[in-house]
Backbone bond lengths (Angstrom), bond angles and torsions (degrees), N, CA, C in turn:
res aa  C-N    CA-C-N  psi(-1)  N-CA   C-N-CA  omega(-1)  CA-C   N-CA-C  phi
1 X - - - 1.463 - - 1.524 109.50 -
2 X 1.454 119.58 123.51 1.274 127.63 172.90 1.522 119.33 -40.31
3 X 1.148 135.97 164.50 1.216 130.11 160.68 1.605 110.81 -92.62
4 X 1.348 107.83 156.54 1.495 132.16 -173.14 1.406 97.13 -94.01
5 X 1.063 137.00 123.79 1.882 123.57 175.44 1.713 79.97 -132.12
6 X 1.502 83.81 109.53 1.455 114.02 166.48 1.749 107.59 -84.58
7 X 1.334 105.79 -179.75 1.550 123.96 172.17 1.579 103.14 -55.36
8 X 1.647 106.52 -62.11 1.497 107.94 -176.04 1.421 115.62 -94.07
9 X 0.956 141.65 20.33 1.429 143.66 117.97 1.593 137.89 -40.96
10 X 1.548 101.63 -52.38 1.157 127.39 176.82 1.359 121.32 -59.05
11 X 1.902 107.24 -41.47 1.251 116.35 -172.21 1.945 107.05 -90.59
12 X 1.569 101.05 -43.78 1.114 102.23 174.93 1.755 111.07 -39.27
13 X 1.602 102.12 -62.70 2.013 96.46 171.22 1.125 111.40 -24.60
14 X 1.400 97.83 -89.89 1.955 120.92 179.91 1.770 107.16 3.66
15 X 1.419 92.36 -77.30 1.650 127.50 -142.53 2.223 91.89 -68.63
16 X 1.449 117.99 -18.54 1.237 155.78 177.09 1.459 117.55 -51.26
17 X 1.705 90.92 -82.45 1.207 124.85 164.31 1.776 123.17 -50.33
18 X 1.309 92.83 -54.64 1.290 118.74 -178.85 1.821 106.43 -43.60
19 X 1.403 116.42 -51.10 0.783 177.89 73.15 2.248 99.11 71.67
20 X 1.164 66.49 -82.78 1.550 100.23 175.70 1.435 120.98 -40.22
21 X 1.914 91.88 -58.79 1.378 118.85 -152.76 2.385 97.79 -91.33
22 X 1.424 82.19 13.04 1.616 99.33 -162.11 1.900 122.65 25.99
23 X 1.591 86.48 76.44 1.240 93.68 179.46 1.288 104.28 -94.75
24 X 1.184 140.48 173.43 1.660 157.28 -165.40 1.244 89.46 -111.13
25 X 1.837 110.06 123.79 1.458 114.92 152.40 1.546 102.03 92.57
26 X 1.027 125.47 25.81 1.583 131.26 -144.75 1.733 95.90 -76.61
27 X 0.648 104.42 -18.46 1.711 103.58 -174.78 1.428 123.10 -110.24
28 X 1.252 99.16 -5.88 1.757 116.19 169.05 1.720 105.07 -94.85
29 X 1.530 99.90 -46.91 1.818 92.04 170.03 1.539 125.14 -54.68
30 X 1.279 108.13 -38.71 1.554 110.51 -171.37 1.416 90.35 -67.38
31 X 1.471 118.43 -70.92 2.022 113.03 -163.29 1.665 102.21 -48.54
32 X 1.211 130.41 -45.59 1.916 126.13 -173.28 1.378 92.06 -63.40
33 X 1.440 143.82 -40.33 1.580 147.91 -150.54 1.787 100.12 -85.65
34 X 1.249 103.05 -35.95 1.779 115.46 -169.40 1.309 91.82 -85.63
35 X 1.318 108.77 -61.43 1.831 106.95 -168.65 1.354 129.45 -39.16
36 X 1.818 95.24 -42.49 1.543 106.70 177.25 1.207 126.27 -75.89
37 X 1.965 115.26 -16.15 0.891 126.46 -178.09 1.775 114.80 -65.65
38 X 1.406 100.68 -40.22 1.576 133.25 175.93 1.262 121.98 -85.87
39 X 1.411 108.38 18.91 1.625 113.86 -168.51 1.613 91.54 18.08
40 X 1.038 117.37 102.30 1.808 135.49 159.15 1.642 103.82 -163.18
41 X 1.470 100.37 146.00 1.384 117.61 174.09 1.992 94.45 -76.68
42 X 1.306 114.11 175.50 1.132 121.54 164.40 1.369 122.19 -59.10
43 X 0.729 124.01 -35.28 1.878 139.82 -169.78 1.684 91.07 -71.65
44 X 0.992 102.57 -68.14 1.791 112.63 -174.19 1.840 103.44 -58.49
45 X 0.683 124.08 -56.23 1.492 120.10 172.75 1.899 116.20 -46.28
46 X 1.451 111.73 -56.08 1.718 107.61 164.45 1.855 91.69 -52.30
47 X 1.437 123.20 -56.28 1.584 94.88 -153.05 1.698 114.09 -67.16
48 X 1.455 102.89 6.23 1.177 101.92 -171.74 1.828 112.49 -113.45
49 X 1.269 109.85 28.85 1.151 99.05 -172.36 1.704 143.39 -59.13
50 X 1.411 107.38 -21.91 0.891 115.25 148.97 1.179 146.94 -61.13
51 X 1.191 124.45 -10.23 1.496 136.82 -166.41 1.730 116.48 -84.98
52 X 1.617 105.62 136.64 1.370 114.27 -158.81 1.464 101.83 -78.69
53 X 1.194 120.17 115.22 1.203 134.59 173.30 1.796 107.71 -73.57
54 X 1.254 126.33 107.48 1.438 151.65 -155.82 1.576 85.95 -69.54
55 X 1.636 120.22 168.03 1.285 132.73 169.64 1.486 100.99 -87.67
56 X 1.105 142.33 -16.73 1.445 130.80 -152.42 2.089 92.71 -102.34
57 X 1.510 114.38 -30.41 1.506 148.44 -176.93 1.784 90.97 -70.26
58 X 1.399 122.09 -71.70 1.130 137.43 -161.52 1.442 105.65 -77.23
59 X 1.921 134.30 -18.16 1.002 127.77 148.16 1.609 130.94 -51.04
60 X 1.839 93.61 -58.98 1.526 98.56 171.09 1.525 132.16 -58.22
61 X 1.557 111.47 -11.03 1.194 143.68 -167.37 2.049 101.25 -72.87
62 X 1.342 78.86 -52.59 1.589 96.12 -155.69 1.424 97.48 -81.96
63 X 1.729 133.71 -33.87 1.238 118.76 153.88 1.930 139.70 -54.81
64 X 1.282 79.70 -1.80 1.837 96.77 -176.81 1.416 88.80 -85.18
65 X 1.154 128.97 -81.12 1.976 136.71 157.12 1.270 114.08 18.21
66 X 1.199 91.53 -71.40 1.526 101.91 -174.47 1.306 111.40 -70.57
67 X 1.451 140.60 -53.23 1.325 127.99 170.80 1.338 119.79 -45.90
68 X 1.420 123.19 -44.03 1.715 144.58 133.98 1.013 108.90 15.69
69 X 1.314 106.65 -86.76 1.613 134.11 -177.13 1.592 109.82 -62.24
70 X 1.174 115.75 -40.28 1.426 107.47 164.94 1.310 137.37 -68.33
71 X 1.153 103.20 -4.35 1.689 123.59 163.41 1.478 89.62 96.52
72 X 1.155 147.05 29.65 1.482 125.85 -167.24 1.881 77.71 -98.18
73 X 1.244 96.33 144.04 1.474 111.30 171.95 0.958 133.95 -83.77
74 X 1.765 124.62 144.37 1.740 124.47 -126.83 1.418 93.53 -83.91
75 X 1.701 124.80 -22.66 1.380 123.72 175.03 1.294 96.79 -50.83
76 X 1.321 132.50 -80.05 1.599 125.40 -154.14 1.399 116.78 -45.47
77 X 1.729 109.20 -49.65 1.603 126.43 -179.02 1.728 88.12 -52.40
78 X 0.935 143.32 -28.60 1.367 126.88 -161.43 1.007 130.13 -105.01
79 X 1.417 97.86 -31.04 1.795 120.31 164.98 1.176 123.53 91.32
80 X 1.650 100.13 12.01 1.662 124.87 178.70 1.372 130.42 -156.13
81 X 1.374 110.80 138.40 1.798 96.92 171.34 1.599 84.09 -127.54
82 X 1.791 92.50 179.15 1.346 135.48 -162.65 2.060 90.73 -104.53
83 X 1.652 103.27 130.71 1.501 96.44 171.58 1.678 103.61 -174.85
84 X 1.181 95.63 120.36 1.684 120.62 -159.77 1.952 111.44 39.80
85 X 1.606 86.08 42.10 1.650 87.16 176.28 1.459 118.01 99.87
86 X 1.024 120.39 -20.62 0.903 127.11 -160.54 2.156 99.43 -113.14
87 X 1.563 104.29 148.72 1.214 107.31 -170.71 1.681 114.39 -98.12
88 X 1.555 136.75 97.09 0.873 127.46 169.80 1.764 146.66 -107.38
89 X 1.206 105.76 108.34 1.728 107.73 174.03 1.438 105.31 -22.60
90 X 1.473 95.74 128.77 1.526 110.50 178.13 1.674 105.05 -138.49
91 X 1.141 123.54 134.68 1.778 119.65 173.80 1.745 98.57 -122.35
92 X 1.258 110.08 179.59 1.763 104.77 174.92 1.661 117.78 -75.08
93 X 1.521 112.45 3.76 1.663 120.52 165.70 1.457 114.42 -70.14
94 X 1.681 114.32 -8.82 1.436 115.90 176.34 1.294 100.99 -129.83
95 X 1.466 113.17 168.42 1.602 140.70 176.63 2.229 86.46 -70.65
96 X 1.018 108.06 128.93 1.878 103.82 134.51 1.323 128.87 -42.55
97 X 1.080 117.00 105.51 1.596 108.27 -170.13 2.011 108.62 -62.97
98 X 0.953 111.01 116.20 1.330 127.76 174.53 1.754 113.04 -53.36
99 X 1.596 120.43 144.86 1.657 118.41 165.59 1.097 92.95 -72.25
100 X 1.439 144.98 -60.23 1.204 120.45 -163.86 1.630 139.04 -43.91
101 X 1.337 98.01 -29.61 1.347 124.66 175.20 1.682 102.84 -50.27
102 X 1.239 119.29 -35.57 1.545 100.03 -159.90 0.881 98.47 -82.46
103 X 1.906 143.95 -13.44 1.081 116.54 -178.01 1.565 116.13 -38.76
104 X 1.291 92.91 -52.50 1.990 110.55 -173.39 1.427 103.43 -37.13
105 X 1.277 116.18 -49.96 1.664 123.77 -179.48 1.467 104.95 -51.28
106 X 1.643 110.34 -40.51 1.708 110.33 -161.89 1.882 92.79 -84.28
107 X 0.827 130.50 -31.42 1.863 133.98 173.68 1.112 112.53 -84.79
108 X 1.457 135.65 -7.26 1.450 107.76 154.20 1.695 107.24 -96.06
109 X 1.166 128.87 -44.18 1.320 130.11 158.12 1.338 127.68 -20.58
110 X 1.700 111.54 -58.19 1.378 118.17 144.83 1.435 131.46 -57.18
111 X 1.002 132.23 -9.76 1.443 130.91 178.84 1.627 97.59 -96.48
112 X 1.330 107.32 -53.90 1.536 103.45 -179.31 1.983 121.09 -50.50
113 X 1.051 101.15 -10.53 1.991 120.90 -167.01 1.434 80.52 -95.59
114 X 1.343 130.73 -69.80 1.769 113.78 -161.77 1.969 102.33 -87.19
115 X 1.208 107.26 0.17 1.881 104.56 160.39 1.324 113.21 -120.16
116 X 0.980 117.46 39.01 1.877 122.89 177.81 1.372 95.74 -30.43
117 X 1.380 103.93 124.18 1.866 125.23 175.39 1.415 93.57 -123.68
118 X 1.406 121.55 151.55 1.604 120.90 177.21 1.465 96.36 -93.30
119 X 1.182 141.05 -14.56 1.367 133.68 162.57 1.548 122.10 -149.68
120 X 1.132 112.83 62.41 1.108 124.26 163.00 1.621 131.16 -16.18
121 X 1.687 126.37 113.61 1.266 93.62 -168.51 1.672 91.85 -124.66
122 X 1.156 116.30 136.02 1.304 114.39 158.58 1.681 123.47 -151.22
123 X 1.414 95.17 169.75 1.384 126.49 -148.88 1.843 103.77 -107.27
124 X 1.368 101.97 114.43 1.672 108.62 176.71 1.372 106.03 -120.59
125 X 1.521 108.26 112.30 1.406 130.92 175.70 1.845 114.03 -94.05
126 X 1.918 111.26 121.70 0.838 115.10 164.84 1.436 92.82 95.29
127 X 1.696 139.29 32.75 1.401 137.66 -155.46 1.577 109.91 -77.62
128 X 1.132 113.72 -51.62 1.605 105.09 152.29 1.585 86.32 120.77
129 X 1.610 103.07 -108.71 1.636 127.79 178.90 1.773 101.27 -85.10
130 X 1.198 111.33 -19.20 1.887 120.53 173.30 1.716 86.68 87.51
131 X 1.170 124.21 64.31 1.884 123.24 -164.34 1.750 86.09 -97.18
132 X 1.296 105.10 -58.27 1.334 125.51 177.69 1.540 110.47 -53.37
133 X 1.055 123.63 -63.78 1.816 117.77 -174.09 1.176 113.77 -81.88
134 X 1.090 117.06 -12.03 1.778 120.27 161.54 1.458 109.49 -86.27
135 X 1.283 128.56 -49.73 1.365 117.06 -173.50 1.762 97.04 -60.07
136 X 1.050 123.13 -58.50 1.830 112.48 -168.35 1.882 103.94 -63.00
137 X 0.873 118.85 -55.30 1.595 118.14 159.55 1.571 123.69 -16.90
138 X 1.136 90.08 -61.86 2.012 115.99 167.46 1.630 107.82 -47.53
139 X 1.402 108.96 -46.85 1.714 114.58 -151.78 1.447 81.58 -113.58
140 X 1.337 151.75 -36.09 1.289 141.99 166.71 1.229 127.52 -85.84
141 X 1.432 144.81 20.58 1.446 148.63 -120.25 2.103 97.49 -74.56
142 X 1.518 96.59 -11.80 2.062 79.78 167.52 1.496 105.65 -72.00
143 X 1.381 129.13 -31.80 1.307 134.54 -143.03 1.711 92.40 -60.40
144 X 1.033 116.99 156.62 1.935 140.16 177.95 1.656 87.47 -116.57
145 X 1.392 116.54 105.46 1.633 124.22 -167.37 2.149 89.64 -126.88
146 X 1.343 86.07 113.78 1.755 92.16 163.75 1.429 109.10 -122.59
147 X 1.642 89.57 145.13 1.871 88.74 -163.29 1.849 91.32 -118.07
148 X 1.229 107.18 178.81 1.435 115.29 -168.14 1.029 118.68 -154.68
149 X 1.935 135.60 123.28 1.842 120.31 -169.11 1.365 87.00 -170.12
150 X 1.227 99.07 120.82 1.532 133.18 174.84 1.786 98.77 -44.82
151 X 1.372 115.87 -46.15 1.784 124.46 -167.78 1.688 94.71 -87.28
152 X 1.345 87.44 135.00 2.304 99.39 179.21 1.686 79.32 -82.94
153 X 1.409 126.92 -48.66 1.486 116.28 -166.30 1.687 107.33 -61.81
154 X 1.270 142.50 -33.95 0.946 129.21 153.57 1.540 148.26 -67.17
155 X 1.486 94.70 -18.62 1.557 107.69 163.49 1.947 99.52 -79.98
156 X 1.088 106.35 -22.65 1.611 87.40 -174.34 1.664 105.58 -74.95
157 X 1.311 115.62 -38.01 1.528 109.13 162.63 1.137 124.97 -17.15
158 X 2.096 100.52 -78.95 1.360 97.74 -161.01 1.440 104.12 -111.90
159 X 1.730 114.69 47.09 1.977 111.23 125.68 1.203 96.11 -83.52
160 X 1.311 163.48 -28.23 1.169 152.42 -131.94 1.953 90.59 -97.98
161 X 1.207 96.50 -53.13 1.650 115.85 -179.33 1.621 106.50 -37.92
162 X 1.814 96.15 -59.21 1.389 99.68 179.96 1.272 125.52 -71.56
163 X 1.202 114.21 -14.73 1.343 125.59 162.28 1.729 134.64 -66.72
164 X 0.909 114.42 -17.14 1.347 149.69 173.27 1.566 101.83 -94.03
165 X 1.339 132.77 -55.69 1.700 123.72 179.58 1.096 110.35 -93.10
166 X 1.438 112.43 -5.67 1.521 101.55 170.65 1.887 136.31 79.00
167 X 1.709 77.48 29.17 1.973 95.24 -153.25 1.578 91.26 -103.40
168 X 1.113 124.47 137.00 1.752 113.91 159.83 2.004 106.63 -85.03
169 X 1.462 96.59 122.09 1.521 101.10 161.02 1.471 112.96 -134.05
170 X 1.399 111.05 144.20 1.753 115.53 175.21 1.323 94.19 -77.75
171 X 1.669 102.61 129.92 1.473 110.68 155.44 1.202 114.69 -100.75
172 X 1.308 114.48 172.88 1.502 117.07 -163.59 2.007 94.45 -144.21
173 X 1.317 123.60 100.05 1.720 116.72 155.90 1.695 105.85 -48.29
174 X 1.382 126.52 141.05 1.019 133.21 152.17 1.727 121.82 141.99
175 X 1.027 121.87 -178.56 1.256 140.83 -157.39 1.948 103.76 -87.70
176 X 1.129 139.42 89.67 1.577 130.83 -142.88 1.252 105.19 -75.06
177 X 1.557 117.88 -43.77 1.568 111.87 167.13 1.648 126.67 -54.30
178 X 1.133 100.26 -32.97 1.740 111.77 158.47 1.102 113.40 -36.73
179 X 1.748 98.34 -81.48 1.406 111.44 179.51 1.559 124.68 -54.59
180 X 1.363 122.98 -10.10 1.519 128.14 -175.28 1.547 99.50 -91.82
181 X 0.983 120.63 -24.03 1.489 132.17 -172.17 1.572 109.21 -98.89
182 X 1.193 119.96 -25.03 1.432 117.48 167.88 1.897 128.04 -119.50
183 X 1.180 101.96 7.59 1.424 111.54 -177.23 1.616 99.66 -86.44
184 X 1.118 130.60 155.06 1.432 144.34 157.05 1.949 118.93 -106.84
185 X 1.390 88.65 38.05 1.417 93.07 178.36 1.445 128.25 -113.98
186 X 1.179 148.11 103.90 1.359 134.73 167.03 1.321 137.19 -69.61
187 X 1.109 95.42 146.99 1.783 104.68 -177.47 1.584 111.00 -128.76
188 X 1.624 101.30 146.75 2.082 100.86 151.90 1.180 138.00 -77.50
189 X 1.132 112.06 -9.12 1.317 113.05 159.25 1.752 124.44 -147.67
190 X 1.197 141.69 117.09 1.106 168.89 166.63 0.950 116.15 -43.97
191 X 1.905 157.22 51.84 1.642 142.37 -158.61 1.707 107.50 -103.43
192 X 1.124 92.47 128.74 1.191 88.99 165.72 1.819 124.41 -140.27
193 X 1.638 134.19 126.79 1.301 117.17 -174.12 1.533 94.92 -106.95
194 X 1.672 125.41 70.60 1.254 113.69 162.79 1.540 150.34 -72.00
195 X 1.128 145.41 -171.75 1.215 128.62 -151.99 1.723 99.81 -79.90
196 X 1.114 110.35 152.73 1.535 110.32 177.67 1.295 141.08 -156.77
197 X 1.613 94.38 24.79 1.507 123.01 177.76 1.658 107.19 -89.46
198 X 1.300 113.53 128.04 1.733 103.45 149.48 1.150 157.72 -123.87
199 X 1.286 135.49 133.24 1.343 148.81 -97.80 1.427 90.47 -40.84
200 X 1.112 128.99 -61.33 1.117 150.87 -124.94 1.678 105.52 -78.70
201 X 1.492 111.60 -21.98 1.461 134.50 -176.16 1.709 106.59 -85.29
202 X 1.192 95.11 -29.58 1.253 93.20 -163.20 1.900 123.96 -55.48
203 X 1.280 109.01 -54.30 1.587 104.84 169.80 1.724 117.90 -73.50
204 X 1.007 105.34 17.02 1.903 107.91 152.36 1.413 107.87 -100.83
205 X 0.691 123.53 30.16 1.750 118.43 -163.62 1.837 86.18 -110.54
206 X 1.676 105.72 161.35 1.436 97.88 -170.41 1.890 98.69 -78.34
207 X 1.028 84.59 -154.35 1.964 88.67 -168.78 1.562 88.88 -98.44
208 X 1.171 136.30 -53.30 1.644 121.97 175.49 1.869 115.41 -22.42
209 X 1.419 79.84 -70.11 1.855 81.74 -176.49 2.136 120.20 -66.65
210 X 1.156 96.31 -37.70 1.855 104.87 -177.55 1.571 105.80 -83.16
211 X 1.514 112.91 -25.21 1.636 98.18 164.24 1.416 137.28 -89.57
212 X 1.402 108.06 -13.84 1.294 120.95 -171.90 1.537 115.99 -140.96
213 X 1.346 118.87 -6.62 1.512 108.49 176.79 1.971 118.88 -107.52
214 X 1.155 138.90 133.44 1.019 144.69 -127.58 1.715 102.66 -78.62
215 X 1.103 125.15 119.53 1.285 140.78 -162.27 1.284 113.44 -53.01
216 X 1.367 84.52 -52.44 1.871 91.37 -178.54 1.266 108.56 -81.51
217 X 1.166 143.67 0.26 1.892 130.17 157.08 1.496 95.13 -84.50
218 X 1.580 150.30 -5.75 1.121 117.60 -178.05 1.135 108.17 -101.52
219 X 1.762 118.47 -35.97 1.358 114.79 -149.86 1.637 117.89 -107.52
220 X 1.083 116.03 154.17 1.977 121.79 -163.18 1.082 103.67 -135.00
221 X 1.372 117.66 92.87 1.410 100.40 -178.26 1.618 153.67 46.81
222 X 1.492 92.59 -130.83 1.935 93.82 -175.97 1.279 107.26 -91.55
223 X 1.283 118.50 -50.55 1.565 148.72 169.82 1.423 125.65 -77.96
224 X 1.497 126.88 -13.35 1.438 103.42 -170.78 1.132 118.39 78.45
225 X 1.725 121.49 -27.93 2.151 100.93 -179.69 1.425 96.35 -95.67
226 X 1.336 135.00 -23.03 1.631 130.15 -147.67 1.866 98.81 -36.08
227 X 1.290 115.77 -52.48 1.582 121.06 -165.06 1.775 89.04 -46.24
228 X 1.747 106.71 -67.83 1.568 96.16 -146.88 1.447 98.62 -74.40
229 X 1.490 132.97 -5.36 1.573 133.37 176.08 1.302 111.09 -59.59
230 X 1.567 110.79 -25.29 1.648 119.39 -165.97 1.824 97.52 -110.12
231 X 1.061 135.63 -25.15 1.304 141.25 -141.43 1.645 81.07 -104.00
232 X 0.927 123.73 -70.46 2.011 138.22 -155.26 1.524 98.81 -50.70
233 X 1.562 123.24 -60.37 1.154 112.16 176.06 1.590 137.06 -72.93
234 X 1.353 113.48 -9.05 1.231 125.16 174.42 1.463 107.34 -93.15
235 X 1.149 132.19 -9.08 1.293 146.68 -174.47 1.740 113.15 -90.22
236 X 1.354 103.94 -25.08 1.006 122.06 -149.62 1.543 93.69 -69.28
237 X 1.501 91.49 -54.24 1.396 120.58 -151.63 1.677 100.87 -83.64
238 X 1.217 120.15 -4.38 1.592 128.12 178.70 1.565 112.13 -98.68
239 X 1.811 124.42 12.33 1.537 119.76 -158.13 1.568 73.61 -127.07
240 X 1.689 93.28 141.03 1.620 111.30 151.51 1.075 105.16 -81.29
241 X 1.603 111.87 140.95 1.265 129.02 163.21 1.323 130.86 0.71
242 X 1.117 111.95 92.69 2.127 112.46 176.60 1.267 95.37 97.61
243 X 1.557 133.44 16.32 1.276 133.21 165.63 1.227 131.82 -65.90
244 X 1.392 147.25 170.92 1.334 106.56 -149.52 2.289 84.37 -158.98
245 X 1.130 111.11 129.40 1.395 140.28 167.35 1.141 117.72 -64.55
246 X 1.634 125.95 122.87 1.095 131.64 -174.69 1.509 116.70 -130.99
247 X 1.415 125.15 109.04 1.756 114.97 176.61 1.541 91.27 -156.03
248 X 1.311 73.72 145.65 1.742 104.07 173.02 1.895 117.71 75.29
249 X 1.403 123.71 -95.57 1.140 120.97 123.04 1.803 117.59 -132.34
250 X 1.234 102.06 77.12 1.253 121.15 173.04 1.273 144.30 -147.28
251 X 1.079 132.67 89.13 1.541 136.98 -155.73 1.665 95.92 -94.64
252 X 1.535 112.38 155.23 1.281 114.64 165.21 1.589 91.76 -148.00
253 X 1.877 108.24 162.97 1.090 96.19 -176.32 1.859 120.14 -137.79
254 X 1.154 126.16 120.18 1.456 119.72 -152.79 1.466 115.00 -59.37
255 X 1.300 106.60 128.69 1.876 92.99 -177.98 1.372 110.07 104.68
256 X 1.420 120.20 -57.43 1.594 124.21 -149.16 1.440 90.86 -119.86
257 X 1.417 134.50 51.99 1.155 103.53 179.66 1.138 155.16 96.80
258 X 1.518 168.96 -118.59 1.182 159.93 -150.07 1.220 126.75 122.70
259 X 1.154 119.71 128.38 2.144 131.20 -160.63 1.595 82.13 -136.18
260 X 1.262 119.24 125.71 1.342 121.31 153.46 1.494 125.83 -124.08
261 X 1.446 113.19 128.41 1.820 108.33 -174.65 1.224 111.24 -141.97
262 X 1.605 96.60 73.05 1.363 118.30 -166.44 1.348 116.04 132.37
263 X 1.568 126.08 173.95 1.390 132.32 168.54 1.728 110.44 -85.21
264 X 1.403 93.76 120.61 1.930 104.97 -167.12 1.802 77.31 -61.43
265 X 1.296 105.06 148.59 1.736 139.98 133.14 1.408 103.55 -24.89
266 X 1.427 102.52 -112.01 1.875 105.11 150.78 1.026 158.85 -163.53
267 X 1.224 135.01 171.75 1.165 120.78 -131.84 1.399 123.98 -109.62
268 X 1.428 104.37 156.54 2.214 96.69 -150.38 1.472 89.00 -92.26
C-alpha cells in the first residue's frame, strides 16, 4: 500500500531532514517551503493538516529541498522577504533586506515627526531591492524619496517593488559616491545601508550569505568602514540645514542634535 503524504507527514519529514542537514530554523523553512507550495499562509496549512499532498505538489515540493539543503536562502527560493511589514520581491541581484535595517526606517521617520518638513526630500544611496526608500515613502507618502544603485539589475527589482506598493520614487543608475560628489542637489535626510564587511570576514560568513548574496553590497574593503569613510563626508555637504545622516542603523543629525539606535560606524 502506497503511502498517504499528508500535510503533517510531509512537514514532519522536511522539518527531519532539515534537521539532519543542520540547517537554521529548520521547522520554519519546511512550513514557508510547503505553504508556498500550497499557496497557503501558515495558519491555513496547521488547519489543514490532514490534507493529501498530490505527487505533482510533492514533486515541486521536493525541488524547493534541495535548493534548501544547499543552503541557498528561503528568501530567494521564495521570491520574497518581509520588511517593515511590508512584502518585498527579492532575487540574488539584491541584499535580503535585513530586521535590523528597519531600525533606520524607525530613525528617519522619527526624526522627520520632531523636524516636520511639508515635503521632505530624501536621497537613498546603494537601495538595493528599494526596502528602505519604499518603506519611509509608504509611512511618509509627502516625502520626494530618490533612490540610487550602481546595478540596472537591482534597480529593476525595486521599480518592480515600487510597483507593487504603489509609491512614486526617482531612481537614479549609477555609482552613489559619484553621484554625492557630483550632484548639486540637497536633501533632509541622507540613508544609506552600505557595504560593511571586511575582506577579511568574508569566508567566515555562513554559506547563505557568501554563496548566494551579491558581493559587492556586502563587502568594504580591509576594514569594513571604506563605504561610510567616503559616504559621511560627501553627504554632509548635500543636507539642508538640520539635515540629518543615515547608515547602518544610525542616523545623526547636523545642527539639531543626535538619535542613536545603535553604535554609529563613524563618527562626525
Amino acid at each position: 500500500m502506497s503511502t498517504l503524504w499528508t500535510v503533517r507527514k510531509i512537514l514532519d519529514w522536511t522539518v527531519e531532514y532539515f534537521q539532519k542537514k543542520h540547517l537554521p530554523d529548520a521547522r520554519l523553512s519546511a512550513e514557508l517551503l510547503l505553504a508556498h507550495v500550497l499557496h497557503l499562509n501558515r495558519v491555513e496549512l496547521y488547519l489543514q493538516f490532514e490534507r493529501i499532498v498530490t505527487p505533482a505538489e510533492r514533486e515541486t515540493f521536493k525541488a524547493l529541498i534541495q535548493r534548501r539543503s544547499q543552503r541557498e536562502p528561503l528568501q530567494y527560493i521564495l521570491g520574497e522577504a518581509e520588511f517593515y511589514g511590508l512584502r518585498f520581491k527579492v532575487t540574488p541581484d539584491v541584499l535580503i533586506p535585513r530586521p535590523e535595517t528597519e531600525l533606520l526606517v524607525d530613525s528617519i521617520i522619527e526624526y522627520l515627526r520632531q523636524f516636520p518638513i511639508e515635503k521632505p526630500e530624501i536621497l537613498d544611496i546603494g537601495t538595493g531591492s528599494g526596502c528602505i526608500a519604499i518603506a519611509v515613502k509608504h509611512q511618509v507618502p509627502a516625502a520626494a524619496v530618490t533612490a540610487v544603485d550602481v546595478s540596472p539589475a537591482a534597480l529593476n527589482v525595486a521599480r518592480e517593488n515600487a510597483r507593487i506598493h504603489e509609491v512614486d520614487i526617482e531612481w537614479i543608475a549609477g555609482d552613489g559616491i559619484r553621484f554625492l560628489a557630483e550632484t548639486s542637489s540637497k536633501y533632509h535626510v541622507i540613508v544609506s545601508n552600505p557595504p560593511y564587511i571586511a575582506e577579511n570576514e568574508w569566508t567566515s560568513l555562513q554559506p547563505e550569505v557568501k554563496q548566494f548574496e551579491p558581493r559587492r553590497a556586502l563587502v568594504s574593503g580591509s576594514t569594513g568602514l571604506e563605504f561610510y569613510e567616503q559616504i559621511i563626508p560627501l553627504a554632509c555637504k548635500r543636507l539642508h540645514p538640520g539635515g540629518a545622516i543615515g547608515a547602518g542603523n544610525w542616523i545623526q543629525s547636523r545642527g539639531n542634535g543626535a538619535q542613536n539606535n545603535g553604535n554609529p560606524r563613524v563618527s562626525l
